[in-house]
PDB file as gemmi writes it, atoms N, CA and C in Angstrom:
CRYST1    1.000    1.000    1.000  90.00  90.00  90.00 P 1                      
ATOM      1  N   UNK A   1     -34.043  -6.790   3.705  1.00  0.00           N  
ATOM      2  CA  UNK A   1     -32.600  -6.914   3.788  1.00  0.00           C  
ATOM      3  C   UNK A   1     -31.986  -5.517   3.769  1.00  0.00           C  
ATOM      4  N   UNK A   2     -31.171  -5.264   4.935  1.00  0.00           N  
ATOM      5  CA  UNK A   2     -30.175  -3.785   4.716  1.00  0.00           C  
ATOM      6  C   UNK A   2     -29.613  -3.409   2.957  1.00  0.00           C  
ATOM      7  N   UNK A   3     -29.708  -2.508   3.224  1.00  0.00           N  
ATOM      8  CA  UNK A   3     -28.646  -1.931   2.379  1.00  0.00           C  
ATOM      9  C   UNK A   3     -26.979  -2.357   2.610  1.00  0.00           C  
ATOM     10  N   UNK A   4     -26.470  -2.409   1.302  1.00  0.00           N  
ATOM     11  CA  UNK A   4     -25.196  -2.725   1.439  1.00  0.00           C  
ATOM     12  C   UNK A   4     -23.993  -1.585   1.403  1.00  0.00           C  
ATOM     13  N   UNK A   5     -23.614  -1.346   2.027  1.00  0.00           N  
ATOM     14  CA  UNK A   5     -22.354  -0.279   2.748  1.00  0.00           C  
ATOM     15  C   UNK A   5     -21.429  -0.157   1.981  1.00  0.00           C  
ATOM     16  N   UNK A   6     -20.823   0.675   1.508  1.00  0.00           N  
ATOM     17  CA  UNK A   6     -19.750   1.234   0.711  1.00  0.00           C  
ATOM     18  C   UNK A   6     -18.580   1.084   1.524  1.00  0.00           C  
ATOM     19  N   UNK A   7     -17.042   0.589   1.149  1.00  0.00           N  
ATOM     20  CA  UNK A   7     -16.119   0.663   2.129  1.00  0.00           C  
ATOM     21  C   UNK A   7     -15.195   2.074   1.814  1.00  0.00           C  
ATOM     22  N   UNK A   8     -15.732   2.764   3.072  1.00  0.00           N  
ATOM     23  CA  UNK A   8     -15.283   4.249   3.169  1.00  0.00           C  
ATOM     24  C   UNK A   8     -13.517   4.322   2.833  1.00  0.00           C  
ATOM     25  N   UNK A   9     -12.675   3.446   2.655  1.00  0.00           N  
ATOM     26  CA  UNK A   9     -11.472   3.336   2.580  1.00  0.00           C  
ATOM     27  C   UNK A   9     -11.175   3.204   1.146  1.00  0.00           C  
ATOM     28  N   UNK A  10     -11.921   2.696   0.405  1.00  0.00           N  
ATOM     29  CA  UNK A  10     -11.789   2.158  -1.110  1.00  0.00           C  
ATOM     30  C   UNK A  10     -12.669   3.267  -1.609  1.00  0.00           C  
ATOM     31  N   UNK A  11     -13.429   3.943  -0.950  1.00  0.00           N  
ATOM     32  CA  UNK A  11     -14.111   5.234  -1.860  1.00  0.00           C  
ATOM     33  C   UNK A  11     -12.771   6.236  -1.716  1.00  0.00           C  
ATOM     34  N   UNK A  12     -12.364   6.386  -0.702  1.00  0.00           N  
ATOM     35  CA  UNK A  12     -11.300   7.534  -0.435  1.00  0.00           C  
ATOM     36  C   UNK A  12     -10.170   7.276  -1.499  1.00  0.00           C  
ATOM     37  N   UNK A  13     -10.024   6.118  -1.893  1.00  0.00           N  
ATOM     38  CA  UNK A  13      -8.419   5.489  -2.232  1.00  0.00           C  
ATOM     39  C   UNK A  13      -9.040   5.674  -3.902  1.00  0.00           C  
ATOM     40  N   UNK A  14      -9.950   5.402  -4.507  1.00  0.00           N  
ATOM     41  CA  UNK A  14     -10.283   4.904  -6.157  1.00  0.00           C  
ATOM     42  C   UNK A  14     -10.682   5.974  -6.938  1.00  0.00           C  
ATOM     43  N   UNK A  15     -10.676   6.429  -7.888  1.00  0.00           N  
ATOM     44  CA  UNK A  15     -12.226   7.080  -8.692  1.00  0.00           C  
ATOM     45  C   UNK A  15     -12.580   6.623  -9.803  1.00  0.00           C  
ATOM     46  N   UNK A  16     -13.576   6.418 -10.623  1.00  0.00           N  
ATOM     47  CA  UNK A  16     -14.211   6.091 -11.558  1.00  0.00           C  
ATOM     48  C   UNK A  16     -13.573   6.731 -12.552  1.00  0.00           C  
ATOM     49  N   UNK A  17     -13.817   6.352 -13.803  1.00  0.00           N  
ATOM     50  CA  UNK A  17     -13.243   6.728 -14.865  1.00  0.00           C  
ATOM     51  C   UNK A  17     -14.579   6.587 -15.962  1.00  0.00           C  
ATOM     52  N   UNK A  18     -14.550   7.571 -16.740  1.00  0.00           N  
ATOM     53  CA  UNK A  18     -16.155   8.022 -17.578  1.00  0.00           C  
ATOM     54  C   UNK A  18     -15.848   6.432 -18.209  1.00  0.00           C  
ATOM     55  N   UNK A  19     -15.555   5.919 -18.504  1.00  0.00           N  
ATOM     56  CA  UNK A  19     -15.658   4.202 -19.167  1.00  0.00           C  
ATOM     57  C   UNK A  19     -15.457   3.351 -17.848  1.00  0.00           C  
ATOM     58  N   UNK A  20     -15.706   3.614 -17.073  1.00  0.00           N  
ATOM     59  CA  UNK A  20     -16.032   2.286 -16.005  1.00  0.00           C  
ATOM     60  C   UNK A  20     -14.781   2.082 -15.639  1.00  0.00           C  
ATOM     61  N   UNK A  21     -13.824   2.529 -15.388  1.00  0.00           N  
ATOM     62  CA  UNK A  21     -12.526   1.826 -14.909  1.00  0.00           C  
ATOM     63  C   UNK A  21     -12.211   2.864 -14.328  1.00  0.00           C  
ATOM     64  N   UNK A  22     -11.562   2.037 -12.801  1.00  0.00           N  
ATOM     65  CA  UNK A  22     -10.611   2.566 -12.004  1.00  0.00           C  
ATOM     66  C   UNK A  22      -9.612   2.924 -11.671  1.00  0.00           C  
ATOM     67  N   UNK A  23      -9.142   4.516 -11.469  1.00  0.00           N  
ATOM     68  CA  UNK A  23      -7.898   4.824 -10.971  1.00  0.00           C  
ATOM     69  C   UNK A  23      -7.501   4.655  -9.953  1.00  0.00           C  
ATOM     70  N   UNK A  24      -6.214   4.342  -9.678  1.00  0.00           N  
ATOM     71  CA  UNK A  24      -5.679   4.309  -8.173  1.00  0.00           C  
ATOM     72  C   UNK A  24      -4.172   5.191  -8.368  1.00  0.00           C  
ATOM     73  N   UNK A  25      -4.009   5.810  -7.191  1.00  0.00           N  
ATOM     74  CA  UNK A  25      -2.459   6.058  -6.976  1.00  0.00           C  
ATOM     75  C   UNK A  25      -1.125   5.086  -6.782  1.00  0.00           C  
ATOM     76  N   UNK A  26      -0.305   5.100  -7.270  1.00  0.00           N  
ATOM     77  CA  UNK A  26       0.611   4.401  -7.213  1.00  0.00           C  
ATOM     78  C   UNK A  26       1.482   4.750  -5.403  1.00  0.00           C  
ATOM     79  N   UNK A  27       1.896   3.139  -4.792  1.00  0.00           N  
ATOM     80  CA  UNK A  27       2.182   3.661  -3.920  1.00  0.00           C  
ATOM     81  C   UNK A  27       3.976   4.046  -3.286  1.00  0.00           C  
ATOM     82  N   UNK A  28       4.164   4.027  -2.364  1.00  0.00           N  
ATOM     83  CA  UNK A  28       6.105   4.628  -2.343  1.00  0.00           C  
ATOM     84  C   UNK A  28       6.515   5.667  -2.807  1.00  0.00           C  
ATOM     85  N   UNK A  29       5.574   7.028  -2.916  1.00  0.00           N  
ATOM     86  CA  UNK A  29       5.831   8.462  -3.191  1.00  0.00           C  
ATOM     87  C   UNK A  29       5.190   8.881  -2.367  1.00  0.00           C  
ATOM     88  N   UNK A  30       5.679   8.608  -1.277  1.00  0.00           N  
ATOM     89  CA  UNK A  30       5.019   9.915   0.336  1.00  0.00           C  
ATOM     90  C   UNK A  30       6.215   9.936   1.094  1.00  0.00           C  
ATOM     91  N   UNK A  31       7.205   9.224   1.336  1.00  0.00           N  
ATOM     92  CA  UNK A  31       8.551   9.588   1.913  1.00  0.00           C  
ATOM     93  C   UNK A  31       9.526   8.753   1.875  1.00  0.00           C  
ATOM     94  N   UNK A  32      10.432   9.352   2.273  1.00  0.00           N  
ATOM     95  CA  UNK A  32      11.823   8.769   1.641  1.00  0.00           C  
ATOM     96  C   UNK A  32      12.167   8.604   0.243  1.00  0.00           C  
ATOM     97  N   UNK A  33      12.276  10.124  -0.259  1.00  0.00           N  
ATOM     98  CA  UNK A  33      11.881  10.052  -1.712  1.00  0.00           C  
ATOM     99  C   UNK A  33      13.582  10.527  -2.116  1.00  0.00           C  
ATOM    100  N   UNK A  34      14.415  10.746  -1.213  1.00  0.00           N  
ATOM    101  CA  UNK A  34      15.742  11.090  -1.543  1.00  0.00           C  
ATOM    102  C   UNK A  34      16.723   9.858  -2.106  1.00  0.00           C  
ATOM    103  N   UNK A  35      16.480   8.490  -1.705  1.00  0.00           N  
ATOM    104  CA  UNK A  35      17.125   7.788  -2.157  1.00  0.00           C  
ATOM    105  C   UNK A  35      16.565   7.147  -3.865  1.00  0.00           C  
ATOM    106  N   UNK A  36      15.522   7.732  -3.841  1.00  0.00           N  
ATOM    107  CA  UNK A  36      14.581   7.397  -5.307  1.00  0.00           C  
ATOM    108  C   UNK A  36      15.028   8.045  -6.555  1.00  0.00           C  
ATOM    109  N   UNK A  37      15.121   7.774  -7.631  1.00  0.00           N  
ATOM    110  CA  UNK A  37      15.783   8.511  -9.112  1.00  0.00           C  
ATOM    111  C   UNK A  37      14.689   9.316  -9.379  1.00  0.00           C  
ATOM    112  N   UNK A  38      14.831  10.444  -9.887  1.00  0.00           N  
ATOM    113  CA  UNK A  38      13.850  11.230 -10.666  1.00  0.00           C  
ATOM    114  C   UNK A  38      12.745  10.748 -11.522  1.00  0.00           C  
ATOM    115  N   UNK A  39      13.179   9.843 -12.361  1.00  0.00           N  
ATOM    116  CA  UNK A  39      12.465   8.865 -13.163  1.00  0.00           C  
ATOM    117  C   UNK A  39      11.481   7.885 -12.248  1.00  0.00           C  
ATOM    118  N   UNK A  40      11.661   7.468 -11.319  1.00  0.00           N  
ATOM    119  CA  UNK A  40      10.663   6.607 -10.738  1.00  0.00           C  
ATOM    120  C   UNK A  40      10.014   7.721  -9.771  1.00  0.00           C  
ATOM    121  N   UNK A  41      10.697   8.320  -9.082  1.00  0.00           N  
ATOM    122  CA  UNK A  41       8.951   9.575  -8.602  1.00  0.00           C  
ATOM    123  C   UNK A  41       8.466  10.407  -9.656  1.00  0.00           C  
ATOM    124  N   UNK A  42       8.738  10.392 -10.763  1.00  0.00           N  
ATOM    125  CA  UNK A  42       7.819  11.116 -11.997  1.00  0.00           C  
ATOM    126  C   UNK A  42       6.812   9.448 -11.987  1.00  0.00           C  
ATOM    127  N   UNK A  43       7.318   8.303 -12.523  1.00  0.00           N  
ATOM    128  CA  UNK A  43       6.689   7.661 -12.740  1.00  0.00           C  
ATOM    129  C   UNK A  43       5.671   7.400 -11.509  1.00  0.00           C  
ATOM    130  N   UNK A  44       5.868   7.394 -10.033  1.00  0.00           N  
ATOM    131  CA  UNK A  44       5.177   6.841  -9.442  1.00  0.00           C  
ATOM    132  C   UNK A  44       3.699   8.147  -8.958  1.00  0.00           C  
ATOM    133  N   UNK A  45       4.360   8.851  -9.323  1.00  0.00           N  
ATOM    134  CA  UNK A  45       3.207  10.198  -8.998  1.00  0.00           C  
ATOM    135  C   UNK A  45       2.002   9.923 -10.000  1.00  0.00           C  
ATOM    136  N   UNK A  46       1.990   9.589 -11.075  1.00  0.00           N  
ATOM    137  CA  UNK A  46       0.776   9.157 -11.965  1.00  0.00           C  
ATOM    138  C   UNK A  46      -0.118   8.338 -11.578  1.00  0.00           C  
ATOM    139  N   UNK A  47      -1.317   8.864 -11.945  1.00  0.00           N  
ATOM    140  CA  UNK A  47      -2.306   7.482 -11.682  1.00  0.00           C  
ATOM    141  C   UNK A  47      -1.964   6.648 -12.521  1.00  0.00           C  
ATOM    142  N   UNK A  48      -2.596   5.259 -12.224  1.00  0.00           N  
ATOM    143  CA  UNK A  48      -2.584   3.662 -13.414  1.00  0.00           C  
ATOM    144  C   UNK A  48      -3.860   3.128 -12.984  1.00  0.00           C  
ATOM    145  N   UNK A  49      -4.699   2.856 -13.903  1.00  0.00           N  
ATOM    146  CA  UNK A  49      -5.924   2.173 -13.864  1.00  0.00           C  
ATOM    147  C   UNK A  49      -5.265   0.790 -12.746  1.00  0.00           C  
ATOM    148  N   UNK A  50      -6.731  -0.074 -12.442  1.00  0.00           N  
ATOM    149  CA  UNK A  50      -6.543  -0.924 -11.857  1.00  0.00           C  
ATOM    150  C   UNK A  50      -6.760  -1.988 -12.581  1.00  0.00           C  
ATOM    151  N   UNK A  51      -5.986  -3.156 -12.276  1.00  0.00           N  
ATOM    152  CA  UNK A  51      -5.822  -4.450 -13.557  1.00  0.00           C  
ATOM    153  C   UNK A  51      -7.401  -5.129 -13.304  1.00  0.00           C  
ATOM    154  N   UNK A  52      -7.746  -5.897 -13.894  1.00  0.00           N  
ATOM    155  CA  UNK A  52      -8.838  -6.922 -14.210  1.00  0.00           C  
ATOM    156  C   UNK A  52      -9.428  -7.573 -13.415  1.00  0.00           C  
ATOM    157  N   UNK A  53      -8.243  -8.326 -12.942  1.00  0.00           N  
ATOM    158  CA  UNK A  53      -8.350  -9.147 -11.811  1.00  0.00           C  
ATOM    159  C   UNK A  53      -8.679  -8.838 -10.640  1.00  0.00           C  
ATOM    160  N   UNK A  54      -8.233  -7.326 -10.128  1.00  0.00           N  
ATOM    161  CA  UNK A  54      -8.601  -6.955  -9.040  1.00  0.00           C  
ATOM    162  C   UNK A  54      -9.510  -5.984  -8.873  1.00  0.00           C  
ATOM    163  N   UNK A  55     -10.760  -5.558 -10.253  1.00  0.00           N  
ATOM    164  CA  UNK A  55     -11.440  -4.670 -10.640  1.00  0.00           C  
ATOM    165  C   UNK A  55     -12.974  -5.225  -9.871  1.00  0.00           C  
ATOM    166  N   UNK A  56     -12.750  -6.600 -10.057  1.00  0.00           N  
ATOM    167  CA  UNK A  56     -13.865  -6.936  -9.873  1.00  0.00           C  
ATOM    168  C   UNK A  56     -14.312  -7.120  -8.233  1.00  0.00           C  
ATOM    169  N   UNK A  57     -12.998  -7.246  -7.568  1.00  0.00           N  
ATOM    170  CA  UNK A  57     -13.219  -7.012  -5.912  1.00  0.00           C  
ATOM    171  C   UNK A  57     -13.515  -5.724  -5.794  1.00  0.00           C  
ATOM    172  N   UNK A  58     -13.230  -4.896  -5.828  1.00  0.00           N  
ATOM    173  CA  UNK A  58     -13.202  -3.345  -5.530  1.00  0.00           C  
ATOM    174  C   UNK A  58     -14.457  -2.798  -6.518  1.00  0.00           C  
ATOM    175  N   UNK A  59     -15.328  -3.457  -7.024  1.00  0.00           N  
ATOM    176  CA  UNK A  59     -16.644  -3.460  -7.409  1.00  0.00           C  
ATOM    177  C   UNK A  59     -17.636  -3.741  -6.484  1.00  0.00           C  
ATOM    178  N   UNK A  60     -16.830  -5.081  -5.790  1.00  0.00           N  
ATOM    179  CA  UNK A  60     -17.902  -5.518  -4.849  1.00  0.00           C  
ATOM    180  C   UNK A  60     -17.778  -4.192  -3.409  1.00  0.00           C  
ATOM    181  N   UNK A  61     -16.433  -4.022  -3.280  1.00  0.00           N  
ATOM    182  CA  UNK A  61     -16.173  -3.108  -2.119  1.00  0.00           C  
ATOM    183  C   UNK A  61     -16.912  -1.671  -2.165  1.00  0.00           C  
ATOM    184  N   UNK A  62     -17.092  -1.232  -3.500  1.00  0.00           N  
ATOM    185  CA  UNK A  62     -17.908  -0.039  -3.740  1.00  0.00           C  
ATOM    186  C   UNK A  62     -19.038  -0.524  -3.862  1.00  0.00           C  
ATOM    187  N   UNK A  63     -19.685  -1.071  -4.156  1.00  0.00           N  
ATOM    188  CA  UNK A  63     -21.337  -1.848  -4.428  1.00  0.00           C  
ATOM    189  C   UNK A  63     -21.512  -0.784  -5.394  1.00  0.00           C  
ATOM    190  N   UNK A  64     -21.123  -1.412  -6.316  1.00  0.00           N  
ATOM    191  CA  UNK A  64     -21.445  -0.456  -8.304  1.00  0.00           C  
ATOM    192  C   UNK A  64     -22.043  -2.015  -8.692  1.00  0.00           C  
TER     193      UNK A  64                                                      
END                                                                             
């Protein structure tokens, strides 16, 4: 049986975290950032782990 393939889009987009959990970028901070408050592009520039529910797809998408 092949080997199973990494999805080159979800490696580019995630990274691991030394305890097993995933970061992602938050998205709606790449343009049109003039009508946005200061407070929400500070907030949206941070990473946020990824919730539970959707940890376990993007497990399968990386093959970890």
């Amino acid at each position: 049986m092949p080997k199973m393939k990494t999805r080159s889009a979800v490696k580019k987009r995630f990274t691991v975290t030394a305890s097993g959990k995933l970061k992602r970028r938050h998205a709606y901070h790449s343009h049109i950032l003039t009508k946005k408050s200061n407070k929400r592009k500070r907030n949206l520039c941070s990473y946020s782990v990824v919730s539970p529910a959707d940890q376990k797809v993007m497990n399968e998408l990386l093959v970890r």
